[in-house]
N, C-alpha and C positions, 0 to 999 in steps of 0.2 A: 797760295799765290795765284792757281787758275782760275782766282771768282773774278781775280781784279782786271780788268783792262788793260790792254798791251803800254800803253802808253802812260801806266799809272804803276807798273809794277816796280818800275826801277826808285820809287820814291818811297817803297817801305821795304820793310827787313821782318824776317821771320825771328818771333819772341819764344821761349819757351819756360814755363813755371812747375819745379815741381813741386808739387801736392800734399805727397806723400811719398816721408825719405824710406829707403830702405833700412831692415831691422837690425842686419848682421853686417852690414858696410856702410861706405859714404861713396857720395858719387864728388870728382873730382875734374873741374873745367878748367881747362888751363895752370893753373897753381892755386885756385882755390874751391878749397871743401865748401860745397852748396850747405848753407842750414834753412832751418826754418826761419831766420831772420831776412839771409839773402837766397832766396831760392831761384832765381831771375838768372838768365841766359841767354844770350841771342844764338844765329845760327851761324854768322861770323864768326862769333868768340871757337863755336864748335867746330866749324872747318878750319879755321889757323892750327886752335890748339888739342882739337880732339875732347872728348869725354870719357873719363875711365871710372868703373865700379871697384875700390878697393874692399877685400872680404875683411871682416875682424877676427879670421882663424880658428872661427869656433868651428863646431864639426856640424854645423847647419850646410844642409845642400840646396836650398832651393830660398831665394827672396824676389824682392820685387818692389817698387816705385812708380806714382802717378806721374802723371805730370800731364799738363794745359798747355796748349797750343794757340796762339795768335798772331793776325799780321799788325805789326805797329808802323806808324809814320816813320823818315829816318829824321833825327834831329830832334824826336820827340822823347820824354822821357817816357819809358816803356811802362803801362797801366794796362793790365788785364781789361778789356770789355766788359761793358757790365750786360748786355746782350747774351747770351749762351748761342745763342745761333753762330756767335761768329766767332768761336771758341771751340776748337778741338782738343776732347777728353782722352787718351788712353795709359793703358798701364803695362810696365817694361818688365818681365819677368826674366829672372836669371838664375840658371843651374851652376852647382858649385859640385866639382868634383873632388870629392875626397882624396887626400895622400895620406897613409898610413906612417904618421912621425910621430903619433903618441904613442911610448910603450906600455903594456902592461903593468900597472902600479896596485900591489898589495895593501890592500883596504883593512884587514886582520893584524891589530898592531901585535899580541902573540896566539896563533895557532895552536889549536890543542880541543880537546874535548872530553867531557869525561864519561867515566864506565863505572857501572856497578859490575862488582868480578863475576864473571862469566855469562853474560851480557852479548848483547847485540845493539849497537846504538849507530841512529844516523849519523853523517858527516854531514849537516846543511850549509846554507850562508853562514848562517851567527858563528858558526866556527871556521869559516876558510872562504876567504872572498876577494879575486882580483878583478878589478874593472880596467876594462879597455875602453878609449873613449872612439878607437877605431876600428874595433872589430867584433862581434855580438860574442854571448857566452861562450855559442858552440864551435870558437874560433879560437878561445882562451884551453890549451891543455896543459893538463898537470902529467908529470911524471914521476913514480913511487924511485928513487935511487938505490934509497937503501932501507929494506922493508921491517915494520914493524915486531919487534923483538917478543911479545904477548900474546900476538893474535894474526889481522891479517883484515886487509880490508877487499872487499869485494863489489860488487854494481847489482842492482836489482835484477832478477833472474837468471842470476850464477850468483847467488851468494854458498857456493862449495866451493868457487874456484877465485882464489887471489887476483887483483883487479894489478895490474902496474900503472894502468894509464886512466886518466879519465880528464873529462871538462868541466866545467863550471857551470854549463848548462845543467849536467847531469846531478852538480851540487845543488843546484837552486832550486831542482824539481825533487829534492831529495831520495834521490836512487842513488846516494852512495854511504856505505856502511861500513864500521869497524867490527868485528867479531873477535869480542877478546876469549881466549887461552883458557881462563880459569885461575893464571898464575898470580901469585898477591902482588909483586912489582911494577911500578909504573913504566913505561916506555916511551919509543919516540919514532916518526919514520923521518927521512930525510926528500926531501922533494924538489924538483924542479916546476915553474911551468914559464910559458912563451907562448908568443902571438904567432911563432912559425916566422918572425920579420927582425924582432930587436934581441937583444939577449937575453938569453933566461933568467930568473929571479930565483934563486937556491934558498931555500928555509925550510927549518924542523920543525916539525909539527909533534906536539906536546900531547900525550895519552896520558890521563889521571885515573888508577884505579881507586875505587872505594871497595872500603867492604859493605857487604848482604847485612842490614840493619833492620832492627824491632823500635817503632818509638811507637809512644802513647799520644793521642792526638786530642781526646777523650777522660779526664781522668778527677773526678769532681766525687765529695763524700755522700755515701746516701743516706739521706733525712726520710726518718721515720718518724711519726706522732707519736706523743707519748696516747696509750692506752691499746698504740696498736702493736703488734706481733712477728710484723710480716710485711715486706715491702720488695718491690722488684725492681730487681737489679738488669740495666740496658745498656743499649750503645750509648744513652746519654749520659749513662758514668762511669762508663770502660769502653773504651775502643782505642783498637790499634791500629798499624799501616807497617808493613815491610817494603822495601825496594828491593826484593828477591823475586824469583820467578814463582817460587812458591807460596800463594795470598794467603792458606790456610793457617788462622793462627791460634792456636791453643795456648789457655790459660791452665797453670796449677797449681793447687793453695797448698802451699809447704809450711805454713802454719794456722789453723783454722783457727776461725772468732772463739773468742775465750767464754762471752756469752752467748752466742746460736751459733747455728749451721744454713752450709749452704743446701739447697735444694732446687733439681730439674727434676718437673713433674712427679711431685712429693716423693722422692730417691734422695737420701742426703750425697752430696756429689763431693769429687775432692778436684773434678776436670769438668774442664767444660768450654766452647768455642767461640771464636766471633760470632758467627752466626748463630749461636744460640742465643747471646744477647740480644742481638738485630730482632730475634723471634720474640723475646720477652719472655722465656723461657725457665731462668733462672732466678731464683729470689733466696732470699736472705732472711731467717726465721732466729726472732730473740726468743731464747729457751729460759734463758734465766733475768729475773726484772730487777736487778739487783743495780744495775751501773747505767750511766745516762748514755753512756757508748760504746763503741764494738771496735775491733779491728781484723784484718787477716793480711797474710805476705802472702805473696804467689809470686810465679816466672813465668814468662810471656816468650811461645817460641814456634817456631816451623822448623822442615826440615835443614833450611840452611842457616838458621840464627834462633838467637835466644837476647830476652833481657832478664835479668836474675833480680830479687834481693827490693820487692816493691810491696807498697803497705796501703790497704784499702781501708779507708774509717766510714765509720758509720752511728751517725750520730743519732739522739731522740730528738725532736722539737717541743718546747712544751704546748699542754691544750690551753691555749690562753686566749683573751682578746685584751689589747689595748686600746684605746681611745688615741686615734693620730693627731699629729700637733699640738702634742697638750706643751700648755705655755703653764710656767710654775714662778710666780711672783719671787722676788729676793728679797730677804729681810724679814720674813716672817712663816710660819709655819702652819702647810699647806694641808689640811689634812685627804688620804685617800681614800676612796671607797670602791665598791666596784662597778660604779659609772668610767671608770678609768682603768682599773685591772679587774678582767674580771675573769674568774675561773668556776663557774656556777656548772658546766657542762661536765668538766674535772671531777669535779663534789661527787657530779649524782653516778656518772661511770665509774667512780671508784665509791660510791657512798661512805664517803669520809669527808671528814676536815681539812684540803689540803693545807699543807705546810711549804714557807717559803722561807730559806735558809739563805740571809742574807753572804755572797761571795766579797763583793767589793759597793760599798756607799759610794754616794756620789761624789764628784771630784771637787763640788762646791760643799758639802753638807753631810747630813747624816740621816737616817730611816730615823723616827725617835717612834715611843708609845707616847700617844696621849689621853689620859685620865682623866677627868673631874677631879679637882683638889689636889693633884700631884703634876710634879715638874716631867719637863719629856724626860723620857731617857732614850738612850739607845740602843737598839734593837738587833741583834743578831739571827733573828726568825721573827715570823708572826703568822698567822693562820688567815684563809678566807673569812672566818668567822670574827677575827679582828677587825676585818678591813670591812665587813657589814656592821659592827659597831660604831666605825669611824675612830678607833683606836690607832690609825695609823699614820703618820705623817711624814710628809718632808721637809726638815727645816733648813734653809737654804742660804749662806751669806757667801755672795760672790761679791765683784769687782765689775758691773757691766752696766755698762750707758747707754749700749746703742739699742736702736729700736728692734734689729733683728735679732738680740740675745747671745748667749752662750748653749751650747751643746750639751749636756749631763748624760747619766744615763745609771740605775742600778745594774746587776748583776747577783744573779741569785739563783741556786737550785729550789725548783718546786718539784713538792715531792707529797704521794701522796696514796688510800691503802693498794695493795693488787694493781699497782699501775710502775713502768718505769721511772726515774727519776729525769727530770730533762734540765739541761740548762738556757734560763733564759736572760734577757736584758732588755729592761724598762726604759725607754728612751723619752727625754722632755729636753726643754725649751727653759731657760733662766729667763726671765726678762724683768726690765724693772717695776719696782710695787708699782702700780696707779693704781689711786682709788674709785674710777671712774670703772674700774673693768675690773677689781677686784673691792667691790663695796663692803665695809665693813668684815666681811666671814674671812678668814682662811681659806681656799680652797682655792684649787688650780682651775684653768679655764684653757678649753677646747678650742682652736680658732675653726675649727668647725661649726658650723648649725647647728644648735641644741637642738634635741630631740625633747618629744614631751618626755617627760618625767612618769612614772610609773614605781608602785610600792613594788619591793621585795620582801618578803615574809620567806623568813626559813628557819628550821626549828633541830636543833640538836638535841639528841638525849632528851625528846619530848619538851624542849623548853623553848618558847617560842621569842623573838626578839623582837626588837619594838617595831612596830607596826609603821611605826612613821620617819623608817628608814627608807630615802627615796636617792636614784641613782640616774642619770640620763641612759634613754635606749642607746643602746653600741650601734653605732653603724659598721658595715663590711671594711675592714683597713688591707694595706698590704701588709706581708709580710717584712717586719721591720728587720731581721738580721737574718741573710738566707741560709747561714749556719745554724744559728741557734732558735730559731722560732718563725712558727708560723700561725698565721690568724686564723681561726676556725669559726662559723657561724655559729650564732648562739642560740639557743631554745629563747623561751619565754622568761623575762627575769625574776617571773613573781612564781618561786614553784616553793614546795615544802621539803624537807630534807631529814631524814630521822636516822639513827642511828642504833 
């Protein structure tokens, strides 16, 4: 009002606009709440009726509001400048002083925490937590009333001496601890706490003992090849874990494998540790090649627990390759060879014939023989040397339309000389005949990349078989059932074989 001339001042009035409202109130002229629609004020309105900051109760202590300054005409309606020169900026800041009306309110809908028996376990937040919105943790105390019946809680550096008092600070930072007894009973303490302002909050607080436990965390059968002896036994197919004080855990086979023994560093063993597995230590040696699998019981234990009455298997794999993805046409009868099963690495490590003793046909069909001049029959075995004939087939009548097929699969012991018996399962693909993808022949098809072709020549009992028996190269597969088989590289398919 001092820019303007004496004689020009009485014809305008101080305007004032605020900017920006405050966060945690409203400012109030006369009877009405300033918004952002009406923010506009003069200095009349202010001196009749006053300007007051109402808080909104929240527990904020400190806000604050712009606001524009201008002189307007009187009689005019009031318009901010659009000059900045002739507009004054500032900003009103305001302290809020807290009163302490909010009481302490228990956040822990039930208190409690639990103990493995004879233990020592923290008390943190997650188990006991009240918030004050007026006064910081180290202001929030607890009091023990009536002390726990087990054990006994304590504060970090006196955990000998029983705590009765503590805070929520001293929770949060977790320096406060239960030290349970030893005794098998669960318990309870009884507690107070307060702000030192409103009344105390009374609740029990819940102690859950467990017992000192052995579980198995680890516990898968161990696959050995067929033709091998000897396989090691690890933490990736025994391992344990206690929640006792005591980590060391000892195994003991209270009834050993029927067909081998165990061994740590060629000792046959009847004991032996966690961490002897962890080492690789111990292995498991078939003594007799009589059965495609093994078993032992053992008991799992430390000094403060035990788990009794558990059975470890141990299975062969057979030495096989299959051909992945084989699709097997419906309706007609496929014959195999061993471009698809092939066991030629089997033959020469055992120098035999191996034999495959069918368990379960397919669930669409049946193995048959197929002969020159004779009808299939069905087959309950058949030999490598069959399936390098082409003697062997799948005749298949399912019910399947769609393009991705049905699932099958044989099941069969192969078996074969000086080697153990394994069991395996031959898995394919139903799909429908087309004779575009199966032209004219029998035979199943790879959705795989054919490989070249290459003769197999192999001769039993000095008798050599036809020449112009050919099979596609195997490519590397996975292993199709991680129980019962796995894919082994093959040599070269054209070898000889005598007997």
């Amino acid at each position: 009002m001092s820019k303007l001339p004496t004689p020009d001042r009485s014809s305008h009035e101080v305007w004032f606009q605020v900017t920006s409202l405050p966060e945690h109130g409203v400012i109030v002229v006369g009877e009405r709440n300033l918004t952002k629609e009406k923010p506009n004020f003069s200095q009349f309105i202010v001196s009749k009726y006053g300007i007051t900051y109402k808080h909104d109760d929240s527990e904020s202590t400190r806000d604050s509001f712009e606001f524009s300054v201008w002189l307007n005409p009187k009689g005019r309606t009031a318009q901010r400048p659009q000059e900045d020169k002739d507009v004054v900026v500032e900003r009103f800041n305001l302290t809020i002083t807290p009163i302490n009306d909010q009481p302490p309110l228990l956040k822990t809908k039930s208190p409690g925490l639990t103990v493995v028996r004879g233990d020592v376990v923290v008390l943190g937040p997650e188990n006991l937590k009240v918030e004050d919105l007026d006064n910081p943790p180290e202001d929030i105390h607890f009091s023990v009333i009536s002390k726990p019946s087990n054990g006994y809680l304590a504060v970090e550096g006196k955990l000998n001496e029983s705590a009765g008092d503590f805070t929520q600070a001293q929770i949060n930072n977790r320096s406060v601890f239960f030290l349970h007894d030893g005794s098998s009973g669960s318990g309870v303490f009884y507690f107070s706490v307060s702000d030192g302002h409103h009344k105390p909050i009374y609740k029990l607080f819940n102690l859950e003992v467990t017992e000192i436990s052995i579980s198995l965390v680890n516990y898968s059968r161990l696959l050995m090849q067929q033709g091998e002896t000897s396989a090691s036994l690890t933490h990736y197919n025994l391992a344990a874990v206690t929640n006792g004080k005591n980590a060391t855990i000892h195994y003991e086979i209270t009834k050993p494998p029927t067909f081998g023994k165990l061994l740590k560093t060629n000792q046959e063993i009847t004991r032996f540790t966690q961490e002897d597995l962890q080492a690789g230590t111990v292995s498991y040696h078939m003594t007799s090649l009589s059965s495609s699998e093994d078993s032992f019981e053992f008991s799992i234990f430390t000094s403060e627990a035990n788990l009794t009455a558990n059975v470890f298997n141990v299975s062969v794999t057979p030495l096989i390759r299959f051909t992945p993805n084989l699709r097997i046409p419906n309706g007609v009868t496929s014959k195999l060879n061993p471009s698809f099963v092939n066991v030629s690495e089997l033959a020469d490590i055992s120098n035999s014939d191996p034999v495959f003793s069918i368990i379960t046909h397919p669930k669409y069909g049946k193995v048959v023989q197929t002969k020159p001049k004779m009808a299939p029959k069905v087959l309950e075995s058949f030999t490598f040397q069959d399936l390098l004939q082409q003697e062997v087939a799948l005749e298949i009548n399912a019910n399947v339309s769609g393009a991705e097929g049905l699932n099958d699969s044989v099941v069969f012991m192969l078996k074969a000389g000086n080697v153990q018996p394994a069991k395996g399962e031959f898995h394919f693909t139903v799909v429908p005949y087309d004779p575009a993808l199966f032209p004219t022949t029998t035979g199943p098809v790879s959705t795989t990349s054919p490989a070249p072709k290459i003769p197999i020549k192999i001769s039993w009992n000095g008798t050599v078989s036809p020449s112009s028996v050919y099979g596609s190269a195997l490519h590397p597969t996975q292993q199709e059932s991680a129980e019962i088989q796995r894919a082994q590289p093959l040599g070269e398919l054209e070898q000889n074989f005598s007997l």
